[in-house]
C-alpha positions as CSV (number, residue, x, y, z in Angstrom):
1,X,-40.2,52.3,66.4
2,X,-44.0,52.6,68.1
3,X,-44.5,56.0,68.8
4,X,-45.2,55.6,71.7
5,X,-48.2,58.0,73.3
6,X,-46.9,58.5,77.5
7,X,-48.4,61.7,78.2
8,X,-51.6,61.8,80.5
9,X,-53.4,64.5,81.9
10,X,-55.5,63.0,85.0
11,X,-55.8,63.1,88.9
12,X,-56.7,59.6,90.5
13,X,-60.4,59.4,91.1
14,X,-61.2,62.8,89.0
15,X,-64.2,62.4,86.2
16,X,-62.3,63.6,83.0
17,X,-64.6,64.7,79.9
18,X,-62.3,62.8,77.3
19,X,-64.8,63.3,74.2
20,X,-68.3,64.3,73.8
21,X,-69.6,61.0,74.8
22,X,-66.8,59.8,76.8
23,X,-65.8,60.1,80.4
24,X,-62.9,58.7,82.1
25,X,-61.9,58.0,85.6
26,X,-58.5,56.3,86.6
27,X,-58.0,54.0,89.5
28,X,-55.1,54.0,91.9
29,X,-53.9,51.2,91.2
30,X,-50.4,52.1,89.1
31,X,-47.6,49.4,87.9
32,X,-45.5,47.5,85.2
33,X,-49.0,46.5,83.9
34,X,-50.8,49.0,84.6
35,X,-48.9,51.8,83.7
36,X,-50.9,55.0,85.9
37,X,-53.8,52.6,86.5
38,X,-57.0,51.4,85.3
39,X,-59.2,53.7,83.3
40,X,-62.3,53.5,83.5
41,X,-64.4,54.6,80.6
42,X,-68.4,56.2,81.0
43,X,-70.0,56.2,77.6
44,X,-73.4,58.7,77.4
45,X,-75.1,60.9,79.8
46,X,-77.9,59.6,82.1
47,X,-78.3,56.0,81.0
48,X,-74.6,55.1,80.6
49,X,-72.1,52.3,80.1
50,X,-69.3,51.8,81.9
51,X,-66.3,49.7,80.4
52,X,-63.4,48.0,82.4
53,X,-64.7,48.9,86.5
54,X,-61.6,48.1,87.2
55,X,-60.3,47.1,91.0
56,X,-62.7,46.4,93.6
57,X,-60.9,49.4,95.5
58,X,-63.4,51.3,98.4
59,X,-62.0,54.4,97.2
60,X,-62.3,53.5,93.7
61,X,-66.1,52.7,94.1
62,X,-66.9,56.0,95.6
63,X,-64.7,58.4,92.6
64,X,-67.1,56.3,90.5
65,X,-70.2,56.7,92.0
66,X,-69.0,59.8,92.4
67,X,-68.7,60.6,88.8
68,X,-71.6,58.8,88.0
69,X,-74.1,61.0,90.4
70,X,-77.7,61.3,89.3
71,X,-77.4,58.7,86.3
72,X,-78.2,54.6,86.2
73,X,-75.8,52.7,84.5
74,X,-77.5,50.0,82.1
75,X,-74.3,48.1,81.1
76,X,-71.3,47.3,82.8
77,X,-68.6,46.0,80.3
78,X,-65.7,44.1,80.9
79,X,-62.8,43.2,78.2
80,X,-61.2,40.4,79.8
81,X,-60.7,38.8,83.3
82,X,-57.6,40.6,84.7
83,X,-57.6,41.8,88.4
84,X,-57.5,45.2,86.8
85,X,-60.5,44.6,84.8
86,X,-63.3,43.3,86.3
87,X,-63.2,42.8,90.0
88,X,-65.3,45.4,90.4
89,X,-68.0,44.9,87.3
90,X,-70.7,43.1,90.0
91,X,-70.7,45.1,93.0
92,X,-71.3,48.5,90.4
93,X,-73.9,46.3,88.5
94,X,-75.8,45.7,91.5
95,X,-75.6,49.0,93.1
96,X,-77.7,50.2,89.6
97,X,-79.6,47.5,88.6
98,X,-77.3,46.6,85.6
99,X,-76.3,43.7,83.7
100,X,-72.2,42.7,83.3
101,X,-71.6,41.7,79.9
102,X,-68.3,40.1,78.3
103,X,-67.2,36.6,78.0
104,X,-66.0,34.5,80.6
105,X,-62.8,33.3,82.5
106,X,-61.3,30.4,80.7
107,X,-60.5,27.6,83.0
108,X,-57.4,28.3,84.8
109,X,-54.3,26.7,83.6
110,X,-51.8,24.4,85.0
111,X,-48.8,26.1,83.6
112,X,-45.8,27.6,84.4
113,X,-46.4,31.5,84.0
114,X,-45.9,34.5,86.0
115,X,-48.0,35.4,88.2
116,X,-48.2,38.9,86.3
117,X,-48.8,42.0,88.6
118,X,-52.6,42.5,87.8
119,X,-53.2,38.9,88.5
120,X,-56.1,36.9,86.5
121,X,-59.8,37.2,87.7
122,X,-60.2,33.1,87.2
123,X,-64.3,33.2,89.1
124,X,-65.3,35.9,86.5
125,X,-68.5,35.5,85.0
126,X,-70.9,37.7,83.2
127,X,-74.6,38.3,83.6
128,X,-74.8,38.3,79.4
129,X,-72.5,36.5,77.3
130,X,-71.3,38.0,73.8
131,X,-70.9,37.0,70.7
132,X,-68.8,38.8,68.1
133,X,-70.5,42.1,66.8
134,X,-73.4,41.9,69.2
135,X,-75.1,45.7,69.7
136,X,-75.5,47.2,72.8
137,X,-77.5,50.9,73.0
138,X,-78.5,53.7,75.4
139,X,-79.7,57.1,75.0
140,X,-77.3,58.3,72.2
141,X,-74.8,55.6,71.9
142,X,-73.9,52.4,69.9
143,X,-71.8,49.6,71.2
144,X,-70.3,46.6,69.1
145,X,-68.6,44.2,71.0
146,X,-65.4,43.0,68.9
147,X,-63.4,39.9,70.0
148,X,-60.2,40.5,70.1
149,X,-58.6,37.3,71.5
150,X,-54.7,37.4,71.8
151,X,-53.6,39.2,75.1
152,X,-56.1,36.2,76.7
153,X,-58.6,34.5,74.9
154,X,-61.4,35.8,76.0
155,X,-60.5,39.7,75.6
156,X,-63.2,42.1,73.7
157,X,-63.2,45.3,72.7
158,X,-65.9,47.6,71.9
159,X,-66.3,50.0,69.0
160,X,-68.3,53.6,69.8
161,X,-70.2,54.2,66.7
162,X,-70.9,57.7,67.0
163,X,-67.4,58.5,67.3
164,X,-66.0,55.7,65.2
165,X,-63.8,55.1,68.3
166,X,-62.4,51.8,70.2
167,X,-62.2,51.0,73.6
168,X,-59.5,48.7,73.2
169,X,-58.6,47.1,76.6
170,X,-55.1,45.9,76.5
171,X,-55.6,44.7,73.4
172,X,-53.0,47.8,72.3
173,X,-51.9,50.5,74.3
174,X,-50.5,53.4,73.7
175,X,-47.8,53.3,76.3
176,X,-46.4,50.0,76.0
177,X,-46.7,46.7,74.2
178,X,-49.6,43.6,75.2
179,X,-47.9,41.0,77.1
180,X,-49.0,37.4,75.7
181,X,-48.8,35.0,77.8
182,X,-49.1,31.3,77.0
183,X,-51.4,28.7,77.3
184,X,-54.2,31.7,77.0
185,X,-52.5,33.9,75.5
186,X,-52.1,33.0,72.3
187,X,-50.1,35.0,69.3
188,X,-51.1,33.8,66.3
189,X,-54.9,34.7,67.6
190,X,-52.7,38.2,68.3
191,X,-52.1,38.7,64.7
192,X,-55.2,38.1,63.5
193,X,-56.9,40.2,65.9
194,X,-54.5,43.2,65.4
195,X,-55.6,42.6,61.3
196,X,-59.0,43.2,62.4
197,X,-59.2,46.4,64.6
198,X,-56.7,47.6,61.6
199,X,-59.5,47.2,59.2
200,X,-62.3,49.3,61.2
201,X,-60.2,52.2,60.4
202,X,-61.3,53.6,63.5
203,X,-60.5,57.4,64.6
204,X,-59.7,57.1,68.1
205,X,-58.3,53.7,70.4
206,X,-59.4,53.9,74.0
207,X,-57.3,51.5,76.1
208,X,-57.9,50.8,79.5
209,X,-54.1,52.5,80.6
210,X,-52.5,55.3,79.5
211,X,-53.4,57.7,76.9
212,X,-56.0,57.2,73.5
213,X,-53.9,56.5,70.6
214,X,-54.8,59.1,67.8
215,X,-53.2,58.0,64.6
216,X,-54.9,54.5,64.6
217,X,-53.6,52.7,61.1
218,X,-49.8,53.8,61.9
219,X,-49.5,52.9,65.4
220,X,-51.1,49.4,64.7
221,X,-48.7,49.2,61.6
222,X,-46.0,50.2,64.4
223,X,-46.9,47.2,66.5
224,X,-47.2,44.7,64.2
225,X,-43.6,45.3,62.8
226,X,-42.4,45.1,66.5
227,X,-43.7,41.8,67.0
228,X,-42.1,41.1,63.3
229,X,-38.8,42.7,64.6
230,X,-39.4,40.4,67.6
231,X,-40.1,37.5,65.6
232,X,-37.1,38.0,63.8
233,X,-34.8,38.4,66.7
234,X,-35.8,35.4,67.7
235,X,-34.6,34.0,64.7
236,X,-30.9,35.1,64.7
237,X,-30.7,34.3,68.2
238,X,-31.4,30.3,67.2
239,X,-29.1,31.0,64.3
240,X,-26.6,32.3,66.9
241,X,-26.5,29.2,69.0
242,X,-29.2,30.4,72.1
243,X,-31.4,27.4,72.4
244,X,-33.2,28.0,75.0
245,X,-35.9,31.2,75.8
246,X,-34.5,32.1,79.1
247,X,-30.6,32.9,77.4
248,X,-32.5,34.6,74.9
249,X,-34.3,37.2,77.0
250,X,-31.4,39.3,78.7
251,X,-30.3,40.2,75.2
252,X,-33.4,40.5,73.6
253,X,-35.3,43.0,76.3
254,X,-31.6,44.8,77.8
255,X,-33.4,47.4,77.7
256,X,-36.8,46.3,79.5
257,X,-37.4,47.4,83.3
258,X,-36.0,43.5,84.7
259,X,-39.3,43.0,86.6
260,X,-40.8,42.3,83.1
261,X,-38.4,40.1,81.8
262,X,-40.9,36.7,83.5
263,X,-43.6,38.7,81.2
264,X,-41.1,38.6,78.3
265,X,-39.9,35.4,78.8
266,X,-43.8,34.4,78.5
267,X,-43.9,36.6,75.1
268,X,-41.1,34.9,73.7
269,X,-42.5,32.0,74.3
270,X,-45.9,33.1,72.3
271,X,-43.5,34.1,69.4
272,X,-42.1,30.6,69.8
273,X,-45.2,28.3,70.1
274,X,-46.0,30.0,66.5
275,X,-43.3,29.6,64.8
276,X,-43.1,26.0,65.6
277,X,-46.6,25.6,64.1
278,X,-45.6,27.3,61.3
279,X,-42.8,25.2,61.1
280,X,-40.0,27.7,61.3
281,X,-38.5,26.2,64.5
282,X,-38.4,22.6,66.0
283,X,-38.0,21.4,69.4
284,X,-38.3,17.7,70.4
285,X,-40.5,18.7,73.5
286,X,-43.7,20.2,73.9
287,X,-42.5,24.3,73.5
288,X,-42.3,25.9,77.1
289,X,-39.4,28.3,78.7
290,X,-37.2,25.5,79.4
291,X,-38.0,23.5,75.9
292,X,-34.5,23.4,73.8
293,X,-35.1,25.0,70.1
294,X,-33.4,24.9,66.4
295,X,-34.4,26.3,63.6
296,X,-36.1,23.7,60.9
């Protein structure tokens, strides 16, 4: 089981001290997806960064300018392209004189998935492309950008070297598992990407919902045997006769809120797409939610 972390101290808008380097304000924006809402981290103290703006909300704007009184911000940084994300990364740059940094939307696809709660930001761009461990700095703090693809393949997440902590995005979260969601989503990238936050051995994760995950190295261990478990299921239920991902997903997510299950189903699929290139599973069409499948 992932032990789960649910509990959260906050009031929408509010500037929390989280650490000694870390504030955090949280958007109103709650959901399936978004669990309370988007947090919003501030790294430093008078030259600051701030990670994930989050919605371009009015109210939203003025809790964070609010928080952010007498200081410039000198980075905005975005982990990926989701409505929740980075709507609002320009209009803040701007209003400071800062520079977005991240990577950019990947093309939108023609494809057959969900149109998840939080939606996709497809026209995002940044100001400054990264690359993987570029260094950002400000008046007593170090940022590496990380990429992290998986959840989307453009996610990033950024390790706070004075407090050998990660803003992890929805790369993992401490309330919930990451959707993947095919084409972008991709969860053989997911693996690999959970293998390498794993190694950092960081202290503390950050994610952009919910509560910072504390015991790092067993919570990551915890997620990586779900998506086994998952992987597994998946498994007996072609062994049982289910051939197809949507008679598999009732069973396999019972106990998943139903307005999910699209999400799931999308999940499934990521599971599925990689175990037909491992050549575990065959399917004589190209794999997709409709796509027929046998084990090999």
């Amino acid at each position: 089981m992932i032990p789960f972390v649910r509990e959260l101290e906050f009031e929408y808008g509010r500037g929390d001290q989280v650490s000694p380097l870390i504030r955090r304000v949280i958007a109103r924006n709650p959901g399936p997806f978004t669990y309370t809402g988007t947090g919003v981290y501030i790294v430093g103290r008078g030259e600051v960064a701030v990670i994930d703006p989050g919605p371009d909300q009015p109210e939203h704007l003025e809790a964070l300018q609010a928080a952010l009184a007498g200081e410039r911000v000198t980075h905005v940084l975005v982990t990926h392209h989701h409505l929740d994300h980075s709507p609002l990364a320009h209009p803040l740059a701007k209003l400071h004189g800062a520079k977005v940094y991240g990577l950019p939307a990947p093309s939108p696809y023609a494809s057959d998935a969900p149109a998840l709660e939080e939606g996709a930001d497809d026209r995002f761009r940044p100001d400054v492309t990264l690359a993987d461990g570029d260094v950002l700095t400000g008046p007593g703090w170090t940022l590496e950008a990380i990429f992290t693809p998986g959840h989307t393949s453009n996610h990033v997440c950024f390790a706070l070297q004075e407090e050998n902590a990660l803003f992890a995005g929805d790369h993992i979260m401490g309330w919930s598992t990451t959707v993947i969601t095919p084409p972008d989503g991709d969860m053989g990238d997911y693996f690999a990407s959970l293998a390498k936050v794993r190694a950092r051995n960081f202290d503390t994760l950050w994610p952009t919902h919910g509560a910072p995950v504390r015991d790092v190295a067993p919570f990551i261990d915890a997620y990586v045997a779900h998506r086994r478990a998952r992987e597994a299921q998946i498994l007996e239920a072609l062994a049982a006769g289910l051939t197809t991902i949507k008679t598999m997903v009732p069973s396999l997510y019972a106990a998943v809120d139903p307005r999910l299950h699209p999400a799931a189903a999308h999940s499934v699929l990521a599971h599925m797409i990689q175990l037909v290139r491992e050549g575990r599973v065959v399917s004589d069409t190209a794999p997709g939610l409709d796509a027929e499948y046998r084990l090999s």
